[in-house]
C-alpha positions in Angstrom: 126.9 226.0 169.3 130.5 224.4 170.6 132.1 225.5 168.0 131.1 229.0 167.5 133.7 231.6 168.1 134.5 233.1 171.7 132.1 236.0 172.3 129.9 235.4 170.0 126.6 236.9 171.1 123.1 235.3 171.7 122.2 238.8 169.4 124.8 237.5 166.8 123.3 233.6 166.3 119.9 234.3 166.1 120.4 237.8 163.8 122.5 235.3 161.3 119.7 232.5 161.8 117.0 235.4 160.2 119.1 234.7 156.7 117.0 231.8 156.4 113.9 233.6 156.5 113.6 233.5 152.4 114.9 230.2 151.9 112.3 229.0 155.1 109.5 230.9 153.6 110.1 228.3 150.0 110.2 225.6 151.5 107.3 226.1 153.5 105.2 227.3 150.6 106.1 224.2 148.1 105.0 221.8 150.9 102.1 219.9 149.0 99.5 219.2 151.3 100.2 222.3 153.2 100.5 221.5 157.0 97.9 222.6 158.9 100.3 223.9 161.6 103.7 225.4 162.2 105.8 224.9 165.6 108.4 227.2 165.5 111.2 228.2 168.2 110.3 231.3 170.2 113.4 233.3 169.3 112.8 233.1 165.6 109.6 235.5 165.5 110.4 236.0 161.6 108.7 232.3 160.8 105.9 234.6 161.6 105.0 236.0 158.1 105.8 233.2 156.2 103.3 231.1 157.9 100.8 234.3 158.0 101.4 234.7 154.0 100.2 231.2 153.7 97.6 230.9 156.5 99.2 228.3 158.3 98.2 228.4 162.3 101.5 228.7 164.4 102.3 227.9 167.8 105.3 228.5 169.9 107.9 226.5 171.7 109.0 228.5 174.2 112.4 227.3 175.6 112.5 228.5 179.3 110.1 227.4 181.6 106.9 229.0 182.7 108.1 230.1 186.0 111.6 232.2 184.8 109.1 233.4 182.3 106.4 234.3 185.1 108.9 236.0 186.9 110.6 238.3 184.1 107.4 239.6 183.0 106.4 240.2 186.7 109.4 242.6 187.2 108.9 243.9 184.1 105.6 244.9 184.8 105.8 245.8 188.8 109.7 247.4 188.7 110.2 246.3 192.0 114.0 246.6 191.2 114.0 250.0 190.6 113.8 250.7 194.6 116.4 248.8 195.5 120.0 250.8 195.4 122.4 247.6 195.2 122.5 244.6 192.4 122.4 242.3 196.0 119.5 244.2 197.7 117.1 241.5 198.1 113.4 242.9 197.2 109.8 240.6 196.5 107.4 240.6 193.5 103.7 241.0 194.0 101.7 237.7 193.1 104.9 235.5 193.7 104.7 234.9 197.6 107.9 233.7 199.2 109.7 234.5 196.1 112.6 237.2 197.4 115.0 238.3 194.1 117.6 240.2 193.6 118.8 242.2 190.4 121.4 239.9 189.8 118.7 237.0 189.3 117.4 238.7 186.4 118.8 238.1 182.8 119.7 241.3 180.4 117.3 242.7 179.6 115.0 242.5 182.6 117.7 243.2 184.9 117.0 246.8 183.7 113.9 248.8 185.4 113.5 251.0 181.9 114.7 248.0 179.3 116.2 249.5 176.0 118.4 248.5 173.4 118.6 245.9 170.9 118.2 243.0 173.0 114.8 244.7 174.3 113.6 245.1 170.5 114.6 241.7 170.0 112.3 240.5 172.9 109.4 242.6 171.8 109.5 241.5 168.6 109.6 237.8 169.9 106.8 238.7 172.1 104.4 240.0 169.3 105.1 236.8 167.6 104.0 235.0 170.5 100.7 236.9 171.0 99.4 236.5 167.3 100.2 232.8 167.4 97.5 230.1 168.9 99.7 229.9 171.9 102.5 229.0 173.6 103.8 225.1 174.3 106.8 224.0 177.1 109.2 221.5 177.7 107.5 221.5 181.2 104.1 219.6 183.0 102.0 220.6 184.9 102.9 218.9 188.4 106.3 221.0 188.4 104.7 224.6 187.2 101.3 224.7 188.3 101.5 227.5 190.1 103.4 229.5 187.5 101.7 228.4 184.6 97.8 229.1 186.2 99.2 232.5 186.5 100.1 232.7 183.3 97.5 232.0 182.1 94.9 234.2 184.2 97.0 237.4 184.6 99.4 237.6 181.7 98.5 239.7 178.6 100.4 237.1 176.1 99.0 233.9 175.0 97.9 230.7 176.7 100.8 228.2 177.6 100.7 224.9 177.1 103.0 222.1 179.1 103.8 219.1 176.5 107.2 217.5 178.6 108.9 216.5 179.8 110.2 216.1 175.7 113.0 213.6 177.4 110.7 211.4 177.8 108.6 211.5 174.8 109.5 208.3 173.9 112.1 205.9 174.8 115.1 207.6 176.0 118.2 206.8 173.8 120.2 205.9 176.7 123.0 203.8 174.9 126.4 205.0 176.0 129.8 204.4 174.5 131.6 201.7 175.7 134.6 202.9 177.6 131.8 205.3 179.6 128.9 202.9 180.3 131.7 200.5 181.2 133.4 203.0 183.8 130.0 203.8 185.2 129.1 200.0 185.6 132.4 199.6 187.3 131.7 202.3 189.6 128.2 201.0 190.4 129.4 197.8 191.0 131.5 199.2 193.5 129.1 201.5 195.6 131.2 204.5 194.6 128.5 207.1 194.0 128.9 209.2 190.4 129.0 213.1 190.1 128.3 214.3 186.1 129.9 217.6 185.4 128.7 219.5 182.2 127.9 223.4 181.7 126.2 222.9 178.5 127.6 223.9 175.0 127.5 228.0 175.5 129.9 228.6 178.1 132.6 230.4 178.5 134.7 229.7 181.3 138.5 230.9 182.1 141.7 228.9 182.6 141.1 230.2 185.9 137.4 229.0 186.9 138.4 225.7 185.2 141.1 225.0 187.2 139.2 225.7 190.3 136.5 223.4 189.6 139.2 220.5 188.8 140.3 221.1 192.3 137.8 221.4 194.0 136.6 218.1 192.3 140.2 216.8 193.0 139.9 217.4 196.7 136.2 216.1 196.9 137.6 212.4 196.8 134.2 211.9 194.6 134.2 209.8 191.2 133.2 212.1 188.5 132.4 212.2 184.7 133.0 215.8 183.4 132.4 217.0 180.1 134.1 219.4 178.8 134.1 221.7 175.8 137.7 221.3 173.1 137.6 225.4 173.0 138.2 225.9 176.2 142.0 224.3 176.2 142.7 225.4 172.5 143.9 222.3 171.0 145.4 221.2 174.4 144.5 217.7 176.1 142.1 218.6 179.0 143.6 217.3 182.5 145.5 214.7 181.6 146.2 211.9 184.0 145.0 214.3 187.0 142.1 212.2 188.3 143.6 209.2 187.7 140.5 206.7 187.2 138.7 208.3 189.7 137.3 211.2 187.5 136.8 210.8 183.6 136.9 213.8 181.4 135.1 213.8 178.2 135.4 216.3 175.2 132.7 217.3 172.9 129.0 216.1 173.0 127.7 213.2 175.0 124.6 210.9 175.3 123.5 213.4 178.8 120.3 211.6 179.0 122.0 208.1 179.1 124.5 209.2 182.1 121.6 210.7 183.5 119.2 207.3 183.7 122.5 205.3 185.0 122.2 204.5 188.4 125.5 205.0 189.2 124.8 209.0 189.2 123.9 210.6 191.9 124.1 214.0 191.3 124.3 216.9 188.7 126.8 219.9 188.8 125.0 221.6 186.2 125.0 225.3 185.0 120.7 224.8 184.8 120.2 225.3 181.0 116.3 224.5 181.5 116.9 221.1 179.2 119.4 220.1 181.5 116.7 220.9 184.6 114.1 218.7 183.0 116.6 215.9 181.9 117.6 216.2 185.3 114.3 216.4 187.3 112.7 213.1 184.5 115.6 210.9 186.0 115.7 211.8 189.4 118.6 213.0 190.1 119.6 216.4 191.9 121.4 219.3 191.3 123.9 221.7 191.8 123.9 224.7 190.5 125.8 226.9 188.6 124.0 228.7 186.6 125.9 231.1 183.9 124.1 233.1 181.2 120.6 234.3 180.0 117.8 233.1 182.2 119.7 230.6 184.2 120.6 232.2 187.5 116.3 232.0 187.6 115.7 228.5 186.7 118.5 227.9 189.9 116.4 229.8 192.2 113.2 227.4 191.0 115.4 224.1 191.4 117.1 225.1 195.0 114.3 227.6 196.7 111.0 226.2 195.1 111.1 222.7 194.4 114.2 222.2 196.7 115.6 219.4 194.1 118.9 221.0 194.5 121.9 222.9 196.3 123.1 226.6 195.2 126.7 227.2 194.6 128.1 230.7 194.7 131.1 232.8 193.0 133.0 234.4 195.5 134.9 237.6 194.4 138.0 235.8 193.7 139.1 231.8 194.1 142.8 230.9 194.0 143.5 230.8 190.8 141.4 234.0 189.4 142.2 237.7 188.8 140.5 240.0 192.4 138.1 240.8 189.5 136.6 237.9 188.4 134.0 236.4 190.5 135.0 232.8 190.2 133.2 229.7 192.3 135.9 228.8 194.8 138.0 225.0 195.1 137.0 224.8 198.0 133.1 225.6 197.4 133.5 222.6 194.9 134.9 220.2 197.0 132.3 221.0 200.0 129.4 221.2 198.3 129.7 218.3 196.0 130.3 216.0 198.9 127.2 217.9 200.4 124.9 216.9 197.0 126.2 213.0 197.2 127.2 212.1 200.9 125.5 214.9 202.8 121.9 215.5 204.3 121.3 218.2 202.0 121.4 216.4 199.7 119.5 213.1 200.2 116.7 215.5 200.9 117.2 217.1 197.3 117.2 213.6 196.1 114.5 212.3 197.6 112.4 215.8 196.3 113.6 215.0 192.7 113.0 211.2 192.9 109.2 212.8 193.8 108.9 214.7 191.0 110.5 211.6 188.8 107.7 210.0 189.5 105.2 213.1 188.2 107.0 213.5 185.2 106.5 209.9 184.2 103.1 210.0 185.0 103.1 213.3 182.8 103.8 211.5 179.5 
């Protein structure tokens, strides 16, 4: 996904992943024995017939967790956002106690009272998928989700869901590093200096603007940091170079996240809460905060800061210093403040001693 081209849509990749459908539908068929079931990925419903043309059972991975999932279909069913005359009037969902939402939670579609369009047909299509599989199976456990994952299970119409995760730890994490990284990171630990890792995931876009106002604010914070960072957001250019002296390390492209994750010199996650990330995060203990960008993210922040309480919301604010009055952009100074708060505040030695909690369950999990 890095490398794709700005703006291309969620609608786009998975309309040009349906091309494989025929060539998919082969391969399947020429398998000798034919496997007596097919996993396939949520958002590509059209496995569907090619499995049903050959009688092969099905079930589905379903990327999100069970409760931004719980949640959707709750609005969707309830409409509990159609009462409410501003995108930041707060307003609660039956079933879901202590859960107070607002519209600008909820990812496109369900952000909509009366959903239409073709991201709507492309969710009802996923959906009908889902219900004439055998179920439903998540990069979750139970320990984290019960709650939301019982109710599933009683009260929605769809299939049964299934936790199998945390998938991180599966088996043994590959946690080997590059050299000049684990080597900084040792160096750090030997120190005492306390690690923040930066990443946003690979489907971000973020302006000049926002990106200088998180280097700032991490500038200011007086934190080490490891920040990776994507090569098309500086076209071509050399990201930051020289800024943080050796006190933060920028990265380009793809990293080993599961390796900086397990390395005891981190501390903390500034992460935009892609639910991988979250369970990555959550399996090694470590806390969050949160930025969450696109699609169903903006939920799974509300679940890590409000529910399990593993992490520390960060907010846009309708313009930082270096951004257009029209884009919301999360401030310098927000950066600076609330990193410190996630590594050197109480806030955030209560997040980590949650999510060294819930370390513990996920082990156990697997």
């Amino acid at each position: 996904m890095d490398e794709l081209p700005p703006g291309s849509s969620f609608l786009d990749v998975v309309s040009a992943a349906a091309a494989l459908e025929p060539v998919f539908a082969d391969a399947l068929a020429a398998l000798d024995p034919r496997p007596d079931l097919l996993v396939h990925d949520g958002f590509l419903a059209w496995a569907k017939d090619a499995a049903d043309d050959l009688g092969v059972p099905r079930l589905v991975l379903f990327g999100m967790g069970a409760f931004p999932s719980c949640v959707s279909l709750a609005v969707l069913a309830q409409k509990p956002h159609a009462r409410v005359s501003s995108p930041l009037e707060p307003f609660e969902v039956d079933g879901l106690p202590g859960l107070r939402l607002t519209k600008a939670y909820l990812p496109p579609p369900f952000d909509d009272p009366e959903p239409a369009g073709p991201h709507w047909d492309f969710i009802c299509e996923s959906s009908r998928a889902m219900g004439s599989s055998r179920g439903c199976i998540l990069n979750s456990f139970l320990e984290l989700e019960s709650f939301y994952i019982d109710k599933w299970n009683r009260e929605m119409t769809l299939n049964k869901i299934w936790p199998v995760g945390p998938l991180c730890l599966a088996s043994e994490p590959a946690r080997t590093l590059v050299s000049n990284i684990a080597d900084w990171l040792d160096s750090r630990l030997a120190m005492n200096r306390p690690v923040l890792y930066v990443a946003f995931g690979s489907q971000a876009d973020l302006s000049r603007a926002q990106l200088e106002e998180i280097a700032t604010g991490l500038d200011w914070s007086d934190l080490d940091f490891i920040w990776v960072v994507r090569s098309k957001w500086f076209d071509g250019e050399e990201p930051f170079q020289g800024r943080f002296r050796d006190r933060g390390k920028v990265v380009q492209g793809f990293i080993n996240q599961l390796g900086i994750l397990s390395h005891q010199a981190i501390k903390g996650f500034f992460s935009h809460c892609g639910w991988n990330s979250v369970m990555e995060s959550i399996s090694m203990g470590v806390p969050i905060l949160t930025y969450p960008i696109v699609a169903e993210q903006k939920l799974n922040a509300k679940f890590v800061v409000d529910v399990l309480e593993v992490g520390i919301r960060i907010w846009p604010s309708q313009r930082g210093d270096s951004g257009p009055a029209s884009e919301q952009l999360v401030s310098s100074d927000e950066v600076e403040t609330l990193a410190r708060e996630l590594i050197l505040g109480e806030g955030g030695k209560r997040a980590a001693a949650k999510a060294s909690e819930l370390a513990a369950s996920a082990r156990a999990a697997v």
